[in-house]
C-alpha positions, 0 to 999 in steps of 0.5 A, spaced: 609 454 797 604 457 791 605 464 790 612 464 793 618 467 790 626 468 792 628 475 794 633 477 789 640 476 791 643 485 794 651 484 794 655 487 799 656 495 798 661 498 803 660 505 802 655 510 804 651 508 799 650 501 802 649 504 809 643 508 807 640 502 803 641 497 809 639 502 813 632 504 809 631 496 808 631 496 816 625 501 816 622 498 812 621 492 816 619 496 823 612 494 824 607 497 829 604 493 834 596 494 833 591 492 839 585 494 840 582 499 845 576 496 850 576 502 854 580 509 856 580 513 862 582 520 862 587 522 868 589 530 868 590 534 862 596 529 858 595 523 861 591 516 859 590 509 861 588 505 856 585 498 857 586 494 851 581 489 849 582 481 853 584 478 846 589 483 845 593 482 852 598 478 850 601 482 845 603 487 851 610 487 853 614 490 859 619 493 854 613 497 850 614 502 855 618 509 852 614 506 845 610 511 841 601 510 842 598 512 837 590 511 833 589 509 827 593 514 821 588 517 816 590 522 810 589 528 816 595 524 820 594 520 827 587 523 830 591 522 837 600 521 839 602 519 846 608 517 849 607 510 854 610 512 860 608 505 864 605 498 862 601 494 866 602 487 862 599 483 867 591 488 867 593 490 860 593 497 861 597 503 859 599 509 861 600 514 855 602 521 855 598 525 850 603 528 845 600 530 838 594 529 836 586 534 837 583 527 839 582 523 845 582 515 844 576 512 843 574 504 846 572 500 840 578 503 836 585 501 834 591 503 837 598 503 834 604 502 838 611 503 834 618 502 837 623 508 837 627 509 831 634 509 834 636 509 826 634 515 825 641 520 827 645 514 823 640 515 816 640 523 817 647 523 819 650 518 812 644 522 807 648 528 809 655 525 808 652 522 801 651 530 799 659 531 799 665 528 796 668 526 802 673 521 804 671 515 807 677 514 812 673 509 817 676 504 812 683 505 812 683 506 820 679 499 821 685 495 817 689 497 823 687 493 827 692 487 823 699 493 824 703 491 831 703 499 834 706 500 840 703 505 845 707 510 847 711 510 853 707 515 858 700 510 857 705 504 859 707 508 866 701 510 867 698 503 866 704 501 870 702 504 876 695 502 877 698 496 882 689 493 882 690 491 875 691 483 874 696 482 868 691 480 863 687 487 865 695 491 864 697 488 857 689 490 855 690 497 858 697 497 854 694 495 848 688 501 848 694 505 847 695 503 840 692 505 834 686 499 833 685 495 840 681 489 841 679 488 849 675 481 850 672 482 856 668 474 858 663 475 863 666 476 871 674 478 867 673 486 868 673 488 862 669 495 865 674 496 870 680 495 864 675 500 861 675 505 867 683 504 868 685 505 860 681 510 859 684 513 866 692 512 864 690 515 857 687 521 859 693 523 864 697 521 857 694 528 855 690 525 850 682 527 849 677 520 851 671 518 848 668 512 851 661 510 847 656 505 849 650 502 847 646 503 853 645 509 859 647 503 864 653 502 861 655 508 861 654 510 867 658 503 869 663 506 865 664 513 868 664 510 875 670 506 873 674 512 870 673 515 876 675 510 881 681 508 876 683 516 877 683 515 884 687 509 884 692 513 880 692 520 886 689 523 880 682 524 882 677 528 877 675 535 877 669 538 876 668 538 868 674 534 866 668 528 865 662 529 862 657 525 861 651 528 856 644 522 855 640 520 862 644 518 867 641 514 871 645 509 877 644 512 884 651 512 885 653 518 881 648 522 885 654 522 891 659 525 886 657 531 883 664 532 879 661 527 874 654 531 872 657 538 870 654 536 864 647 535 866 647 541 871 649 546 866 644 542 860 639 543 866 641 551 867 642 552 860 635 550 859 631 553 864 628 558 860 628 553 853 621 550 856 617 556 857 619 559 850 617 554 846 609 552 850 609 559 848 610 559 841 606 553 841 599 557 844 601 562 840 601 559 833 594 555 835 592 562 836 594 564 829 590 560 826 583 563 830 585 569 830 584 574 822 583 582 821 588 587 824 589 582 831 592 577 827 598 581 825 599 583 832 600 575 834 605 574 828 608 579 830 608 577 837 610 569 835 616 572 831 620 575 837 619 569 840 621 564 835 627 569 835 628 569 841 628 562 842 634 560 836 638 565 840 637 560 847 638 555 843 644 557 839 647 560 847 646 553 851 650 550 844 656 555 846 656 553 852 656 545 852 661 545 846 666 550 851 665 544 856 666 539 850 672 543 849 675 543 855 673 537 858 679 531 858 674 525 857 666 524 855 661 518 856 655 517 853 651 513 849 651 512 841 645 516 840 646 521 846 653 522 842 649 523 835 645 528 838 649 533 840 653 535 834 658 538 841 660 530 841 662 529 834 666 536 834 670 533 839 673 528 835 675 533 830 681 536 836 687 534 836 689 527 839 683 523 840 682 516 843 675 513 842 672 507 847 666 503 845 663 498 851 659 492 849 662 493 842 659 486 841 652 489 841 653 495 837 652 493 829 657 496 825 654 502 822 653 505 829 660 506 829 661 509 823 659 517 824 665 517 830 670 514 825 669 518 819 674 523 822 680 518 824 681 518 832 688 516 834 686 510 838 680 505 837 679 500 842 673 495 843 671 492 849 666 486 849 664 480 848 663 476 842 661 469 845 655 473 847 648 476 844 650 481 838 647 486 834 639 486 834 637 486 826 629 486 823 631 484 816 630 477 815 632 477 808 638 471 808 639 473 801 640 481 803 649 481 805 648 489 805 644 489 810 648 482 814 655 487 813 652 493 816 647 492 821 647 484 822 656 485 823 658 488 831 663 492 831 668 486 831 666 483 824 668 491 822 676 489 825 676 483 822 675 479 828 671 474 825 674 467 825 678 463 830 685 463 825 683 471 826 682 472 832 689 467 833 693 473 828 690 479 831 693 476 838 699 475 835 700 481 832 697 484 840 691 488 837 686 483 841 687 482 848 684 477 852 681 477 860 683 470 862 681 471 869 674 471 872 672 471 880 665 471 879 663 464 880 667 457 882 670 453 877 665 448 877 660 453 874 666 456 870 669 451 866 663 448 863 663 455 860 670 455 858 671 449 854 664 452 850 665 458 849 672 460 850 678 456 847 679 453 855 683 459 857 678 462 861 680 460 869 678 462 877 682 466 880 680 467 888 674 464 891 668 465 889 663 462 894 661 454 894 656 450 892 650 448 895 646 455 895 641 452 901 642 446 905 638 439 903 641 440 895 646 437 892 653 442 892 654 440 884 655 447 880 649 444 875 642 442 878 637 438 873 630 438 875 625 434 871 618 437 872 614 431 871 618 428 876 616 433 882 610 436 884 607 442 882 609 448 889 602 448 893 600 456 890 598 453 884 591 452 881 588 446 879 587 448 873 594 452 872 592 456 866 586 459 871 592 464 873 597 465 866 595 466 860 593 460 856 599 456 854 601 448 852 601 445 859 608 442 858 609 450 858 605 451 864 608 445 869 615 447 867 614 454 869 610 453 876 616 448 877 622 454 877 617 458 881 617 452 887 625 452 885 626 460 887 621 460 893 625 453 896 631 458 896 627 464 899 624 460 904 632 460 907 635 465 904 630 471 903 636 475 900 638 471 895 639 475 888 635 469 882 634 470 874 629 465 872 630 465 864 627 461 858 630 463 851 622 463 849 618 470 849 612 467 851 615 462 856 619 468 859 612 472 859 609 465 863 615 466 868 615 473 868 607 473 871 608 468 876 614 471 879 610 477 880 604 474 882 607 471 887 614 473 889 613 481 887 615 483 896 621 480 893 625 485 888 631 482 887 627 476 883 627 477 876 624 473 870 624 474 863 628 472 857 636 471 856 637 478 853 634 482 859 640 479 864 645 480 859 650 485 864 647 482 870 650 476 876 645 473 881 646 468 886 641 463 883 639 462 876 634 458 874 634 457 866 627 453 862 629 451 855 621 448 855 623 444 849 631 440 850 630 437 843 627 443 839 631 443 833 634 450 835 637 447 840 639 440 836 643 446 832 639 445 825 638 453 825 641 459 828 647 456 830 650 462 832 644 465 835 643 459 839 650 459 842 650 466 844 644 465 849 646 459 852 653 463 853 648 469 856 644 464 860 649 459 863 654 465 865 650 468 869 650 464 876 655 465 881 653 460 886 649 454 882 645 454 876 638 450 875 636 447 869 629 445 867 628 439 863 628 431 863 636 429 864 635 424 858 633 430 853 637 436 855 643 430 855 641 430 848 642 436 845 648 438 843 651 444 846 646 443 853 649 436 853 656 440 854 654 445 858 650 440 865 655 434 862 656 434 871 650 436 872 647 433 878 638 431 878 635 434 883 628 432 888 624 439 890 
């Protein structure tokens, strides 16, 4: 290509210096989403809803909601910054809540939309670091992973007594008791309930327990675990003896209230903190209208005020920290825990173990500022074969940026190849869950042979195909979207109602949109992912199910990612284009891999694939994965 030139080659740097550097190449990439304003409507004092101009609409997405919205960023900064509470995607509205800025926005003009800096704690926290000349202990203690050690005999009694674990889930539990362990959870296995029952039997071996995870859903999951384990072992918690700092979120903890001691006392403590600060707020506006004698009588004024403010705020940090303190377990996420310095200082006492949940997802450098004091115990859950760490730079030649944020939390112990995963599970750093009971064998073993050596086996008996009558029982379905009809609510003209897209794209998508209303008919409780591992195909899908099956909530469209912790019934999976060189394994092998492990694990009762048979049986890895599967006629 004219004018192309090869980015330099930038080597792997193993320090904190290499992590801020990958870490600014990584902000570098973050680039807004510009749209361009067709109209806005005031509604009260702080809220907007913008309409984005018809053009622009497809760039909308349900995941810019928590977005920054902003107008276009002068030498004066931006004219108006507003938070986005909701998007509409299918009328190509925003709701904004203005949160800086003198100006309101104006039809005609740009608007911006940036993604949270979830980074920014990380850079903040290495640039500190990088001011002292401190060791970097993280390095030795991940290397433990390759040393045998035994856990203390207390965590194996405790483990013992928990009569719920299986024994793949009693060796793992074990193993979290030992310097560096690797728990390998595939889906259905009960890699948080393993979580849940070690965190359990170390916290009432007198050990203190951090349990981290990428999300607040995980954390809530893993809390509710933890509590049920302590059940099991007649050990129930106390209030105060769990924390949970972030946004909890799931319904059920609502009904133990033992387990938001943190939220209640952030809440108390912070009850008088709001106030304050609008105040301070008026008041330096007011400064800046105001001159002569009167203007010192302000200062003065906003000067007690900000005094007293640090004083609220130094108080509620004294009483967080003593709940810390004397707290036996915290759950919470990556970023809640880098935010409150009462996490980090935790760490520093005494016999610690950390836990982190979904560590296949969590790029190493995550993982970093909770190492660098050496807890006694690491113990990584997750699953490797599934979707890793998100990574913008896409610099092949960058091996900083590949190490730190393109690595999960398992490359960062070694666990990379299959001779190493064969070495840490002799030596008994790394477990695996063998034992799933989310769905039959059919659906399984596909799975196993792919993607997990073969060792992957059913136990119990997870309900049997076929989903409705008339189909066939096969775990596998393969229907062909030129070989059947459009469902009757679509248009003559199909893009009349979706966006504009090819119309082998259009047809597959009205077809798994007749697959999931044939099973609603007859079984309107059934739960469905409809899944394409392509953005615009997902977007597609996503409209139509909202069109036309929106009085169905347990129906959910969208791409791979948005099912990853998720199970359902049905799903309905469309790779649009079966012979596309991503599935032909020309590029992105292990992406690829990972999706399709996502996808094709998510069923428990039958999976349907979209696609004429001769071109899925062609692909590589599809071909492997509906070897048995059966067509089928709608």
């Amino acid at each position: 290509m004219p004018g192309w030139r090869p980015r330099p080659r930038i080597p792997v740097d193993d320090s904190f210096a290499g992590l801020l550097q990958a870490l600014e190449s990584e902000k570098e990439e973050i680039r807004p989403t510009k749209l361009e304003l067709e109209a806005c409507s005031p509604l009260g004092v702080t809220d907007f809803v913008l309409r984005v101009h018809p053009a622009y609409v497809r760039q909308l997405r349900d995941d810019h909601e928590g977005w920054t919205a902003a107008g276009e960023k002068s030498a004066g900064g931006y004219p108006w910054a507003g938070d986005v509470i909701n998007v509409d995607t299918d009328a190509g509205l925003l709701v904004v809540r203005k949160t800086g800025g003198g100006l309101q926005p104006v039809a005609g003009r740009p608007i911006f939309l940036y993604e949270p800096d979830y980074q920014a704690l990380v850079r903040r926290w290495v640039m500190e670091r990088l001011k002292s000349p401190l060791p970097e202990p993280y390095h030795q203690l991940t290397r433990n992973a390759w040393e045998s050690l035994a856990s203390p005999a207390e965590i194996l009694t405790w483990a013992a007594r928990d009569t719920a674990l299986r024994p793949a889930q009693r060796t793992a539990v074990a193993a979290a008791g030992g310097s560096v362990a690797l728990i390998w959870g595939p889906p259905g296995t009960g890699k948080t309930f393993t979580l849940g029952a070690a965190a359990a039997a170390l916290s009432l071996s007198g050990r203190k327990v951090l349990v981290l995870a990428p999300t607040n859903s995980a954390a809530d999951q893993a809390t509710l675990a933890i509590d049920d384990a302590r059940n099991r072992l007649l050990a129930p918690l106390e209030t105060g003896e769990l924390l949970r700092p972030g946004r909890p979120t799931h319904p059920d903890l609502e009904s133990r209230a033992h387990l938001l001691a943190w939220t209640s006392a952030l809440r108390e403590a912070s009850r008088g903190i709001r106030s304050l600060r609008e105040t301070v707020a008026e008041l330096q506006k007011e400064v800046l209208r105001t001159f002569g004698p009167d203007r010192e009588g302000v200062n003065h004024r906003l000067g007690s005020l900000k005094d007293q403010l640090r004083q609220s705020e130094e108080m509620r940090g004294r009483k967080l920290w003593q709940l810390a303190r004397e707290a036996r377990m915290i759950v919470t996420t990556l970023t809640a825990g880098l935010h409150h310095p009462e996490v980090l200082k935790v760490l520093q006492m005494g016999s610690m173990a950390l836990f982190l949940d979904e560590a296949s997802m969590v790029s190493r450098y995550a993982l970093v500022p909770f190492l660098s004091t050496s807890p006694e115990h690491l113990a990584l859950f997750g699953d490797f074969r599934q979707l890793g760490p998100i990574r913008r730079n896409d610099n092949p030649n960058d091996a900083n940026s590949l190490h730190w944020v393109g690595d999960s939390c398992f490359d960062l112990v070694g666990a990379r190849t299959e001779s190493d995963l064969s070495r840490l599970e002799k030596r008994g750093s790394l477990v695996m869950l063998t034992d799933q009971n989310r769905c039959h064998d059919g659906l399984c073993q596909p799975l196993s042979r792919a993607f997990y050596r073969g060792k992957l086996t059913t136990l119990g008996s997870p309900p049997l195909p076929p989903l409705i009558s008339g189909w066939p029982a096969g775990a596998h379905l393969l229907v062909d979207p030129w070989q059947n009809d459009l469902p009757a609510t679509a248009p003559h003209t199909v893009s009349q109602a979706v966006d504009r897209a090819s119309h082998r794209c259009e047809r597959s998508a009205w077809i798994c949109l007749r697959v999931v209303s044939q099973v609603l008919e007859r079984r309107p409780e059934t739960s469905v992912l409809v899944l394409s591992p392509f953005r615009l195909q997902a977007d597609l899908m996503r409209k139509l199910v909202r069109a036309h099956l929106s009085h169905f909530p347990q129906v959910r469209a969208g791409t791979v990612h948005i099912s990853q912790g998720q199970e359902a019934d049905l799903v309905v999976f469309d790779p649009v284009e079966p012979r596309h060189a991503w599935f032909m394994g020309k590029f992105g092998q292990r992406e690829i891999e990972r999706l399709l492990c996502v996808a094709f694990s998510r069923a428990r009762i039958q999976m349907v694939v979209v696609g004429k048979q001769a071109e899925i049986r062609s692909s590589p890895l599809l071909g492997l994965l509906c070897q048995a599967a059966q067509p089928m006629a709608l």
